[in-house]
C-alpha positions in Angstrom: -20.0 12.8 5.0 -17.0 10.7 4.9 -13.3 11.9 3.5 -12.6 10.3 0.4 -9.7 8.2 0.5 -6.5 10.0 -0.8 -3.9 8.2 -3.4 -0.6 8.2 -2.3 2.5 8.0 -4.3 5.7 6.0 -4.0 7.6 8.2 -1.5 5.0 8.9 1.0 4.6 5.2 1.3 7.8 4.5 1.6 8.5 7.6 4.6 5.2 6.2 6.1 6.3 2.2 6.4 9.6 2.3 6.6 10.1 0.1 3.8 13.1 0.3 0.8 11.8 0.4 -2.6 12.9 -2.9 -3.4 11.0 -4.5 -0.5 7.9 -2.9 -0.9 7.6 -4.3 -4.6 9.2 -7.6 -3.1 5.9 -7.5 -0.5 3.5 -6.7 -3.3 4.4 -9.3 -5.4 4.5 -12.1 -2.3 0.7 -10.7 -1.6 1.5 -9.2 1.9 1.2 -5.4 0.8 -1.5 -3.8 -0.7 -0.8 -3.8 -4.5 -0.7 0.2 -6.5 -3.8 1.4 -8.4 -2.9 2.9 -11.9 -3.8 6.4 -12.1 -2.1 7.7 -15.5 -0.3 6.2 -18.3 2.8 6.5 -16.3 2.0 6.6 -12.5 1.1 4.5 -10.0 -0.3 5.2 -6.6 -2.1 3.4 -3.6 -5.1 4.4 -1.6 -4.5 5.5 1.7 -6.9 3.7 3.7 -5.1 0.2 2.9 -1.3 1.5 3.6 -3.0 2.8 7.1 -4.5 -0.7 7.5 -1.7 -2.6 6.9 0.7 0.0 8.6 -1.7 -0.6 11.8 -1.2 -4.5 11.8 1.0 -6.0 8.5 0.9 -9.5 10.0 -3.6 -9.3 10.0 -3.4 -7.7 6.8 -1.4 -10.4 5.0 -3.5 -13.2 6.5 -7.1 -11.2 5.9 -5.9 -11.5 1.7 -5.4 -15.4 1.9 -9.7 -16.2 1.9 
């Protein structure tokens, strides 16, 4: 049986690209990061599996979006 993908918050993505806060939001809004899910009222994560794909090849991940 398959792991369920995780949700990960703001810092972890952040230690896992390398990316700066303002960046990462700049990325989501131009479409070339994966955009957060809402998971409260107040937070905000992203599933795991799509930072890992974009982490693996950013450039393939932007382009696979535009279709």
């Amino acid at each position: 049986m398959p792991e369920p993908d995780r949700i990960i918050r703001l810092r972890t993505v952040l230690d896992r690209t390398g990316l700066s806060r303002s960046t990462l939001y700049r990325k989501i809004a131009e479409g070339t990061f994966p955009a957060q899910i809402k998971i409260s009222i107040n937070g905000a994560g992203w599933r795991e599996s799509d930072v890992d794909r974009w982490i693996a090849d950013p450039v393939a991940w932007r382009t696979g979006r535009q279709f």
